[in-house]
PLY file of the C-alpha trace (Angstrom):
ply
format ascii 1.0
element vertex 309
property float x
property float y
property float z
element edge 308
property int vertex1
property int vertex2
end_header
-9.43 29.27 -12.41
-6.54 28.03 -14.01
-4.81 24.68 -13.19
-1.50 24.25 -12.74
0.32 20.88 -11.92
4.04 20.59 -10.43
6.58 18.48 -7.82
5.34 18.19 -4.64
7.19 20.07 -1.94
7.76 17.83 1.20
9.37 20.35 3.12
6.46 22.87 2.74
3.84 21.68 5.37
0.86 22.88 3.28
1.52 20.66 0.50
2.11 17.74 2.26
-1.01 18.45 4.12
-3.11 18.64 0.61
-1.39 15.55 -0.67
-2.79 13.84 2.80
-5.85 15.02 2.55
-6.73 15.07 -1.18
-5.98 10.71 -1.16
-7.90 10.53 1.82
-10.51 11.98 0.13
-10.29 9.48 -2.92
-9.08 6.61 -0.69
-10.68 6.43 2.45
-9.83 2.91 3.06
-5.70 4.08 2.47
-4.07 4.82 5.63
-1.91 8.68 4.53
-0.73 11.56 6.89
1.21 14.36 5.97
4.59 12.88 7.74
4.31 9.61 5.94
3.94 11.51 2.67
7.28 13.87 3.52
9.00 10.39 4.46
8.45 8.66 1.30
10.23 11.50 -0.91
12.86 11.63 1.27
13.38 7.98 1.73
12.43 5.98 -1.76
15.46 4.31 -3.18
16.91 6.59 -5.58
16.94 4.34 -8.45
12.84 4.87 -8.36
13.26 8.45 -9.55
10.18 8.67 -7.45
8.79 11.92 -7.82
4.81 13.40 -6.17
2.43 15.86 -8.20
0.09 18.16 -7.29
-2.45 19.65 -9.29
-3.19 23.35 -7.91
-6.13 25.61 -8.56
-6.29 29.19 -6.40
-3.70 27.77 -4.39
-5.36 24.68 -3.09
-4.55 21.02 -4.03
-6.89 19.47 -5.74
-5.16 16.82 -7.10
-2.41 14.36 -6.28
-0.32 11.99 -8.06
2.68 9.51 -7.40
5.04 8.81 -10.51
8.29 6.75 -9.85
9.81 3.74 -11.62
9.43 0.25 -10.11
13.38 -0.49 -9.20
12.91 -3.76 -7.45
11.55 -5.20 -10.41
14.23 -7.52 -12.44
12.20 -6.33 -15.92
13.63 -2.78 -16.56
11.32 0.11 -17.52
8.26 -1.13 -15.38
7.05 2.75 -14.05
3.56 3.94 -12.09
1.43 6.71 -12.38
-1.18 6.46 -9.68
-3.45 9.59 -10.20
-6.39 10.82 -7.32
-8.09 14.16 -7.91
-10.42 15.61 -4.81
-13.88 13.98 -5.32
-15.37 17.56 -5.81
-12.96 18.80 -8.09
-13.28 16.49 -10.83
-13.67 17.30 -14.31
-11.53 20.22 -15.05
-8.82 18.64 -16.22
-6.72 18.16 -13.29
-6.51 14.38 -13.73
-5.16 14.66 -17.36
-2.42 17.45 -16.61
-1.32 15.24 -13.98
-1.41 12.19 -15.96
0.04 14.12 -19.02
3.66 15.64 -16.77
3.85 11.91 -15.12
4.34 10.29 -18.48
6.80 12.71 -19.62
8.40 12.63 -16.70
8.56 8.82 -16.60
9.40 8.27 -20.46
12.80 10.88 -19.86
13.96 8.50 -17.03
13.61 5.08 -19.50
10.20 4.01 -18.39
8.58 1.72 -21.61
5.15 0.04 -19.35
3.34 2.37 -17.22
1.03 1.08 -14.02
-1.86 3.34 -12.99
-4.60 1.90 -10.55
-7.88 3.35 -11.09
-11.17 2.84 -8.95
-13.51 0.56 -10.23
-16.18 3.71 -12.02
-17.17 4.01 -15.84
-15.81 7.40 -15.61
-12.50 6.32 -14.17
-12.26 3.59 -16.37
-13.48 6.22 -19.46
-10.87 8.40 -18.21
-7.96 5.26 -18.40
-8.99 4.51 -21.61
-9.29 8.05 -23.10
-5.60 8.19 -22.03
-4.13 4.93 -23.71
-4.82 2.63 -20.76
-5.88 -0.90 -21.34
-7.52 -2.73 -18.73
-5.40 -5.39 -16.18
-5.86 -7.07 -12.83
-8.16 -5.63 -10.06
-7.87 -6.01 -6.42
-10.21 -5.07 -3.23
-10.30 -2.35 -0.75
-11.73 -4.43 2.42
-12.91 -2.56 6.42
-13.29 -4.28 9.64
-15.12 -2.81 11.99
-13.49 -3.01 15.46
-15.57 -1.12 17.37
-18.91 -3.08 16.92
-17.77 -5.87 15.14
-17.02 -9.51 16.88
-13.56 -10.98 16.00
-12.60 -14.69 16.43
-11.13 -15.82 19.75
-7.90 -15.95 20.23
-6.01 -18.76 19.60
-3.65 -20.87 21.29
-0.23 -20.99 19.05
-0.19 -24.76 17.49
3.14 -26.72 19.84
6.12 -25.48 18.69
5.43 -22.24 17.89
5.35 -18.92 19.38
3.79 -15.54 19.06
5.98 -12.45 18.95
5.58 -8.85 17.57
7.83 -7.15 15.25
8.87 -4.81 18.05
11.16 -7.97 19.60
13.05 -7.73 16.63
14.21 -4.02 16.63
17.68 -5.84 17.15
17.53 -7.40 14.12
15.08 -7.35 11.75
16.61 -9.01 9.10
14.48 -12.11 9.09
11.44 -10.11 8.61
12.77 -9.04 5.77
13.66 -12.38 4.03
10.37 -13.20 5.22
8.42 -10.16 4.04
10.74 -10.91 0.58
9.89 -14.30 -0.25
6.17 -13.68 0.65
5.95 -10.45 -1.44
7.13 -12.47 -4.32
4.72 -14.97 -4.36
1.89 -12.37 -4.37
-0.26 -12.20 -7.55
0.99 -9.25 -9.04
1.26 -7.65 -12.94
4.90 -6.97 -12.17
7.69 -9.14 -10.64
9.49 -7.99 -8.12
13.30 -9.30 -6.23
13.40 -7.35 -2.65
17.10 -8.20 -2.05
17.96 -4.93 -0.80
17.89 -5.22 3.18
18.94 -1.46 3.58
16.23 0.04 0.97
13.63 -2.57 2.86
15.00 -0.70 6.06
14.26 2.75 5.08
10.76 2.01 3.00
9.58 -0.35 5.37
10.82 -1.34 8.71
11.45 2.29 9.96
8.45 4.21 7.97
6.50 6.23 10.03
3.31 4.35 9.85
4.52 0.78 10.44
3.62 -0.38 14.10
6.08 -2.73 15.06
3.75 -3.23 18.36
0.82 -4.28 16.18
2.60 -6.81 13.62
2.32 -9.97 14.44
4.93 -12.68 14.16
4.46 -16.57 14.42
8.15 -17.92 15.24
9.37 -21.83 14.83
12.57 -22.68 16.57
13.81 -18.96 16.75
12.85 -18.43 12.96
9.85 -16.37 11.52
7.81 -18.13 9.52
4.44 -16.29 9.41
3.50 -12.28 9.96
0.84 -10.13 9.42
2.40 -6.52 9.16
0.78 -3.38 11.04
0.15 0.29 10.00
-1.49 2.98 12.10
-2.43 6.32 11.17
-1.55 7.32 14.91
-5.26 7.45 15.69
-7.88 5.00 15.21
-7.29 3.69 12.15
-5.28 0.30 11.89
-4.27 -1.61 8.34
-2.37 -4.40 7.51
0.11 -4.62 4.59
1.12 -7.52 4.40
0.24 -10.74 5.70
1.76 -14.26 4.32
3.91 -17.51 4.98
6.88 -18.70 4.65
6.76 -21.23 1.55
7.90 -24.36 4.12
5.14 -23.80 6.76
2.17 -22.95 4.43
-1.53 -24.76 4.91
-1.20 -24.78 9.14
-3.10 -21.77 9.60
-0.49 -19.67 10.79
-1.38 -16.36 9.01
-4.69 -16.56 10.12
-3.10 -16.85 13.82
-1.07 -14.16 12.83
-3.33 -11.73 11.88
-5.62 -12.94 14.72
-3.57 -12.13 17.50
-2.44 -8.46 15.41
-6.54 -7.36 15.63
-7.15 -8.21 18.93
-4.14 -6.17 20.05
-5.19 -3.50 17.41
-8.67 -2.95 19.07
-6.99 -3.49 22.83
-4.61 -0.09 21.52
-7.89 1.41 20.78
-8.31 1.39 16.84
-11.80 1.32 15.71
-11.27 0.24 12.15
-9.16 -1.69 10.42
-8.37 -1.84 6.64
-6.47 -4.03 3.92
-6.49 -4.81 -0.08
-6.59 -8.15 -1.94
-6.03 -9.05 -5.23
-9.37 -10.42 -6.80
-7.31 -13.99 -8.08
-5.75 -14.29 -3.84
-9.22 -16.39 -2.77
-6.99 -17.87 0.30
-6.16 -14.10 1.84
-9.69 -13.57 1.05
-11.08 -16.20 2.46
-9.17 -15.53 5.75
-10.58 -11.84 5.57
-13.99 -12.71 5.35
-14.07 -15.25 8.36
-12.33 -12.30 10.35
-15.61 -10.10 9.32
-14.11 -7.82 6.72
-16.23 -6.55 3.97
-15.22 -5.04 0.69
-15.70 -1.18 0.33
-14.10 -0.50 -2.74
-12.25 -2.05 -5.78
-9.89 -0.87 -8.26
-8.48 -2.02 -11.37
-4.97 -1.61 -12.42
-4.40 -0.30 -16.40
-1.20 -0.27 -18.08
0.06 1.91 -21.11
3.04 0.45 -23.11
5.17 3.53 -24.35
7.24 4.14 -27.49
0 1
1 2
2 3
3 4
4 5
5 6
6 7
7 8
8 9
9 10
10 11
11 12
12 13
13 14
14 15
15 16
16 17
17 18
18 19
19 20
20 21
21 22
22 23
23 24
24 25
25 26
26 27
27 28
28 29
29 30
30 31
31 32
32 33
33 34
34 35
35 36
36 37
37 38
38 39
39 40
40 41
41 42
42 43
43 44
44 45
45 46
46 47
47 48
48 49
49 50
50 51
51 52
52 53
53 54
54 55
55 56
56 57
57 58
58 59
59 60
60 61
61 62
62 63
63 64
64 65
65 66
66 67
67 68
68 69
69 70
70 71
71 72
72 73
73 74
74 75
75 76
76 77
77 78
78 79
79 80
80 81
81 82
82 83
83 84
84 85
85 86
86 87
87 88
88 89
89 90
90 91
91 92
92 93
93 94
94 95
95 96
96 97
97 98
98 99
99 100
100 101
101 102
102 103
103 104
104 105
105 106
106 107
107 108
108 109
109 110
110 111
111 112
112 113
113 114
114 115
115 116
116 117
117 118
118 119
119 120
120 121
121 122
122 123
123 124
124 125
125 126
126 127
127 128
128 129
129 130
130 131
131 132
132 133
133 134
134 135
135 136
136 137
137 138
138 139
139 140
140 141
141 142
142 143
143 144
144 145
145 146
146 147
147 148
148 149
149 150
150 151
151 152
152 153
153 154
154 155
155 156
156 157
157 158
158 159
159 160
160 161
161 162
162 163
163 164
164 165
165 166
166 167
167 168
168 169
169 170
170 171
171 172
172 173
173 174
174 175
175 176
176 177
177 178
178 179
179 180
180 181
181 182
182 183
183 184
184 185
185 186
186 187
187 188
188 189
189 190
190 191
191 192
192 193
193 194
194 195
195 196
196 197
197 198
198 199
199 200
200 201
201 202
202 203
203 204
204 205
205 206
206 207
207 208
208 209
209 210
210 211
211 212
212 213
213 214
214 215
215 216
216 217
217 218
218 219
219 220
220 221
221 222
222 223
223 224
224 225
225 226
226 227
227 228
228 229
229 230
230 231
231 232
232 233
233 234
234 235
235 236
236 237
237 238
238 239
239 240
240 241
241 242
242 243
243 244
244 245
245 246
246 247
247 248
248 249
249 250
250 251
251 252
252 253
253 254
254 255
255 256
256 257
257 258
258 259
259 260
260 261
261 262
262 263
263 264
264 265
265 266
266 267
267 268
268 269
269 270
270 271
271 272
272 273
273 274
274 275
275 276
276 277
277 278
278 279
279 280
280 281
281 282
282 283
283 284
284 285
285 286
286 287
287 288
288 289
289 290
290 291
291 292
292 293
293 294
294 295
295 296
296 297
297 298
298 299
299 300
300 301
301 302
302 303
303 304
304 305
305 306
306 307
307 308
């Protein structure tokens, strides 16, 4: 059968479904639906160009791939190309067409340094360096099991500082989002970014489809928040978090961890069974924390980069 690869259409429910379920396949640790697929085309910042693949054979998707240029970084150029092919429909070539119509499409738009993330695999990592890849920075894929497993009590908020959720501040979210800003920054990362866009962190973040403002977690100081962990749901059972951090003031008291405590126990009281996040491999504090919740790596990847021109 021949392969064909093209722009995903959001509005068409059957390729939004394939998208879904083709990085589910690859990443089962990733929390995807359909509607949160449809939501990010329509609602990325237009400077990202950002722009889905699909790789088709005989009408099914077999392959997925999201290409867009990194706009919140201040170093211009920075692009991705994150490429996932259906675990039983590798090697025929899908991965390369994709990989092959992302860099064109990227290097039209400006993009010089292309990100890809790749799961830790010779043949994925053959595959990268077939393609011009060299090898960067990896990160884990770690699972919680809520069902069965035994989380830490809950603890009493130190004096002085109080527990909320994200959902008491639909009002005003704004200091969330200096808080979610000056965390994100200080996260080991290949690329820099500046989030100083409160209305693009509105539409990507605070009102995305799979953010639970019920489950996220805030620890608040004199009216102020100072320390989050940030909730998605797949509108089942599955729960991750995104993001969980500290403002740079109140850093070394513990208040993630009490953070992202009281977010889990709330998270299995709603009925999720599992419970997912990544860590970069350098981030030993967040990984620390995550192992004395219980979490256990279940995958890795490694992110490549290609310099163009």
């Amino acid at each position: 059968m021949t392969i064909t690869v093209r722009p995903l259409r959001p509005e068409v429910r059957s390729d939004v479904e394939g998208f879904s379920h083709v990085r589910h396949l690859a990443l089962p640790f990733f929390l995807v639906t359909p509607e949160s697929i449809a939501y990010d085309v329509a609602h990325m910042h237009p400077d990202a160009h950002y722009r889905p693949l699909v790789a088709e054979e005989d009408g099914e998707v077999i392959g997925t791939a999201q290409v867009g240029l990194v706009n919140d970084s201040p170093e211009p150029g920075q692009a991705y190309v994150n490429v996932y092919v259906h675990p039983e429909r590798t090697r025929r070539g899908a991965g390369t067409l994709l990989v092959r119509a992302a860099e064109e499409y990227l290097a039209e738009r400006g993009a010089t340094r292309l990100f890809a993330w790749i799961l830790d695999a010779p043949g994925n990592r053959a595959f990268a360096e077939r393609h011009g890849y060299r090898e960067g920075r990896s990160a884990h894929f770690l699972r919680l099991d809520l069902a069965n497993g035994t989380l830490p009590r809950l603890q009493t908020p130190p004096r002085g500082v109080e527990l909320r959720t994200g959902a008491d501040f639909a009002d005003d979210p704004r200091p969330l989002f200096e808080l979610d800003a000056q965390a994100a920054s200080d996260e080991p990362s290949d690329v820099a970014y500046e989030f100083t866009d409160y209305e693009a962190w509105l539409e990507e973040t605070w009102n995305h489809p799979l953010l639970s403002r019920e489950l996220t977690s805030v620890a608040v100081v004199d009216g102020r928040p100072v320390a989050f962990s940030v909730a998605r749901t797949d509108g089942g059972t599955r729960y991750g978090t995104v993001i969980t951090g500290t403002a740079r003031a109140f850093r070394g008291r513990g208040l993630a961890k009490l953070a992202k405590n009281d977010s889990l126990h709330r998270a299995r009281a709603a009925g999720c069974t599992e419970a997912f996040t990544g860590n970069d491999t350098g981030n030993e504090p967040m990984l620390a924390i995550n192992k004395w919740f219980g979490y256990e790596i279940c995958a890795t990847e490694v992110r490549h980069v290609r310099e163009l021109g």
